[in-house]
LUMNU-659236 format. One line per field, with one value per atom (N, C-alpha, C): residue number from 1; atom name; x, y, z. Coordinates in steps of 0.001 Angstrom, whole numbers, always signed. Each point is the difference from the previous one (the first is absolute). Layout:
// residues N
tinu <- (NUM/...)
lumti <- (CA/...)
xx <- (X/...)
yy <- (Y/...)
zz <- (Z/...)
//
This chain:
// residues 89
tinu <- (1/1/1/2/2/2/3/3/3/4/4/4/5/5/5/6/6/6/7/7/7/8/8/8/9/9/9/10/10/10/11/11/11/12/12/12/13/13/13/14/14/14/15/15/15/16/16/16/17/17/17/18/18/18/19/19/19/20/20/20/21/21/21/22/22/22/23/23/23/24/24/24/25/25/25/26/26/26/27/27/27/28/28/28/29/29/29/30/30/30/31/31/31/32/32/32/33/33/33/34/34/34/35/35/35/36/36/36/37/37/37/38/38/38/39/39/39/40/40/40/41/41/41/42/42/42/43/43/43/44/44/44/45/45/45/46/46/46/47/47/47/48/48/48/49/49/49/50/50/50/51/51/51/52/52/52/53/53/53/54/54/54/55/55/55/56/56/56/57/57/57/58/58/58/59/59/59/60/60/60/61/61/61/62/62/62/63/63/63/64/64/64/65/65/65/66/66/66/67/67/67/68/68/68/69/69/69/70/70/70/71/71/71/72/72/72/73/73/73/74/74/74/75/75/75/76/76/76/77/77/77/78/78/78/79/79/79/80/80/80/81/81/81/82/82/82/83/83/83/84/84/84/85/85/85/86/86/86/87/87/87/88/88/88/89/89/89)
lumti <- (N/CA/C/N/CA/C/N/CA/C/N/CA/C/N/CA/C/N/CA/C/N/CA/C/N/CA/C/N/CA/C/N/CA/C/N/CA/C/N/CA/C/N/CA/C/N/CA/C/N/CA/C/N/CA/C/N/CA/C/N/CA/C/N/CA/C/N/CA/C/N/CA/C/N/CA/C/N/CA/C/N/CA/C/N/CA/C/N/CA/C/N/CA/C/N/CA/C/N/CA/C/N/CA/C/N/CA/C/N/CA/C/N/CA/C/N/CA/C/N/CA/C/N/CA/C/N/CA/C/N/CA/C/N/CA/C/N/CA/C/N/CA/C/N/CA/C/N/CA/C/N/CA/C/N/CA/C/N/CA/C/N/CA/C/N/CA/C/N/CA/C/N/CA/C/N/CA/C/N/CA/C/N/CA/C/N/CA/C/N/CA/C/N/CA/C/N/CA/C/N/CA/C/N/CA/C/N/CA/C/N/CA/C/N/CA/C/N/CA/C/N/CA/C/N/CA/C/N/CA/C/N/CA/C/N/CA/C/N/CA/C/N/CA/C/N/CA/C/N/CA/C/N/CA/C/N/CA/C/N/CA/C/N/CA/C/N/CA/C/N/CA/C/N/CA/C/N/CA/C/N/CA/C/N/CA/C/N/CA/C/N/CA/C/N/CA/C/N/CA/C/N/CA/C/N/CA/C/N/CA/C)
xx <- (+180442/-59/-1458/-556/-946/-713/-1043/-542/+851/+67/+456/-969/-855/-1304/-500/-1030/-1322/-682/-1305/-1325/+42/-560/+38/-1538/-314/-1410/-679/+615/-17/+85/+529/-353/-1259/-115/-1682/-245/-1230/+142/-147/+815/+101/-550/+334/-680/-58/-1111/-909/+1674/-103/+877/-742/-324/-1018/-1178/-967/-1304/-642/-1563/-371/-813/+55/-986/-1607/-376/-1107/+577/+609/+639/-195/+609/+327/-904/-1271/-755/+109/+847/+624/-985/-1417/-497/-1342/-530/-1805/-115/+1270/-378/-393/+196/-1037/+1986/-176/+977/+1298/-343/+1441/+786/+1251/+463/+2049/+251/+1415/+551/+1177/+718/+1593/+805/+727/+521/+701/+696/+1226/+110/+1764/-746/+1182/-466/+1152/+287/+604/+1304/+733/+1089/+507/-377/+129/-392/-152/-762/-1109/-319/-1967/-587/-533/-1093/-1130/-130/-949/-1105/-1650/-1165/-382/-243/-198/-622/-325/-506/+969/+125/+797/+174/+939/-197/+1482/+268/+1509/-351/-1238/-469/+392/-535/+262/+1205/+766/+1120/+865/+51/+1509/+951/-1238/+580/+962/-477/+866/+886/+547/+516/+1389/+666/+1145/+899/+1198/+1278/+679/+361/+653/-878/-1671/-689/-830/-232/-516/-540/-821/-942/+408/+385/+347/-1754/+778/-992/-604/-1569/-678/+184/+450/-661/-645/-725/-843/-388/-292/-212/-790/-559/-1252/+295/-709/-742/-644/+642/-1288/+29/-645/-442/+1031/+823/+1225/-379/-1026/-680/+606/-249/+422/+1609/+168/+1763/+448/-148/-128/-300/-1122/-481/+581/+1165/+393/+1554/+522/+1227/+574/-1176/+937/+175/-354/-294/+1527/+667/+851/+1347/+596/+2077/+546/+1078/+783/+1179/+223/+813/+1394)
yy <- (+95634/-713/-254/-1294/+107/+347/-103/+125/-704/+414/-659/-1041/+492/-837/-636/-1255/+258/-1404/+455/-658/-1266/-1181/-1467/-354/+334/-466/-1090/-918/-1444/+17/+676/-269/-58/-599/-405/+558/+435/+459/-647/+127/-595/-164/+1086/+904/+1388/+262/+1457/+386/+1136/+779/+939/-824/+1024/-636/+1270/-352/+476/-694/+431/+1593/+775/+1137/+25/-1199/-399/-44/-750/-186/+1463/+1180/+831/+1212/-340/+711/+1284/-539/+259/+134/-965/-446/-316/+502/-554/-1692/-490/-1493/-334/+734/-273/+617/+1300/+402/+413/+668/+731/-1109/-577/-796/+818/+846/+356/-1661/-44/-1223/-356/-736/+487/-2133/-464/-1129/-659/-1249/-250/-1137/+417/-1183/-983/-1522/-1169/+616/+989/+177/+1213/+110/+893/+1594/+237/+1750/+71/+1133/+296/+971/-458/+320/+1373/+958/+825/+641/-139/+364/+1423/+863/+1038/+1444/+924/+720/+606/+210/+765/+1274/+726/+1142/+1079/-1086/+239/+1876/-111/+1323/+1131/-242/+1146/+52/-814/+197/-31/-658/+160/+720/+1557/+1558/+237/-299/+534/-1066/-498/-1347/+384/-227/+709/-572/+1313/+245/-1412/-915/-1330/-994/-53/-1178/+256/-811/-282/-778/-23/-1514/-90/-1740/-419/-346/+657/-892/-1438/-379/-998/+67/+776/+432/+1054/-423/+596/+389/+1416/-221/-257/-923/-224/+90/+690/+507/-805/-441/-1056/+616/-726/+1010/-665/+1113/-29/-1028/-167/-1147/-1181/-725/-1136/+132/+1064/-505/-354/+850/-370/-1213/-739/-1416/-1101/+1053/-1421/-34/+1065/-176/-1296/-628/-1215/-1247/+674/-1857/+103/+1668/+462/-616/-517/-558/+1264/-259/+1017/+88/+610/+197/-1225)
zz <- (+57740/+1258/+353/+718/-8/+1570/+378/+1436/+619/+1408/+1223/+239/-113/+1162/-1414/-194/-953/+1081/-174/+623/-1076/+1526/-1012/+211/-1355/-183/+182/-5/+369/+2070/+442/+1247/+796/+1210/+74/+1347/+542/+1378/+689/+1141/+1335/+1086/+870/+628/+601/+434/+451/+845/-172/+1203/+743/+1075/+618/+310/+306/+478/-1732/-300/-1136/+166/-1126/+315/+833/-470/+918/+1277/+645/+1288/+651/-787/+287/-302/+64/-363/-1080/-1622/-582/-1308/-38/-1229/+613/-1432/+403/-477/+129/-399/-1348/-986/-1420/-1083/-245/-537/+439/+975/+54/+1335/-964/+1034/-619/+1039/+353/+613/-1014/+734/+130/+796/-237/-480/-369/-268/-418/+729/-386/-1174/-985/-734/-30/-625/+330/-647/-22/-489/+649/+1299/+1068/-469/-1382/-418/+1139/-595/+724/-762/+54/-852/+942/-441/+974/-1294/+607/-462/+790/-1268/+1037/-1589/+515/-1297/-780/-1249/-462/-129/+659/+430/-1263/-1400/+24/-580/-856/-900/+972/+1394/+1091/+360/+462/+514/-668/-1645/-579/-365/-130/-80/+1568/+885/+1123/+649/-462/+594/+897/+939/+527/-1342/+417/-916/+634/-1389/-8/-201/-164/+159/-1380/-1189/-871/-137/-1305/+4/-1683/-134/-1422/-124/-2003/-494/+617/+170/+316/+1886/+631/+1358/+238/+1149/+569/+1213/+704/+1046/+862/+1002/+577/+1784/+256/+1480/+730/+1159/+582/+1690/+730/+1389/+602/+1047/+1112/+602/+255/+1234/-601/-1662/-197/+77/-292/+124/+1531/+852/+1235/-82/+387/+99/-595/-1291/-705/+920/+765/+612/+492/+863/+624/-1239/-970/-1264/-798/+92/-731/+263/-126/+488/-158/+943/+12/-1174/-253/-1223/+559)
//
């Protein structure tokens, strides 16, 4: 059987969800840009560090990561900020 989900590489970004890390006094403007994005095929796309080495040992009971994910960390503040860009389910 194969994945439920798979990422379409071909999709293109759209837009920002949210305010940018700059906005948010998030980034020195040069490298570190946490981000979060819808891309034209409604996914999103989120920029953020990879944190999977640390956390994949303790992950709660039921949550795994397949081969080719990863986990990345970005600051509460952008998720917040990206709330009102989000639809409701």
């Amino acid at each position: 059987m194969g994945r439920m989900w798979e990422p379409d590489p071909s999709a293109r970004f759209q837009r920002r969800l949210g305010k940018s890390a700059h906005e948010l006094d998030h980034s020195d403007g040069k490298d570190e840009c946490p981000d979060i994005w819808q891309l034209d095929n409604g996914d999103v796309a989120v920029i953020g560090r990879d944190l999977t080495a640390h956390y994949g040992p303790s992950l709660p009971v039921g949550v795994r990561l397949a081969e080719g994910e990863r986990l990345v960390v970005i600051p509460g503040i952008m998720l917040s900020a990206a709330k009102p860009d989000i639809p409701e389910a």
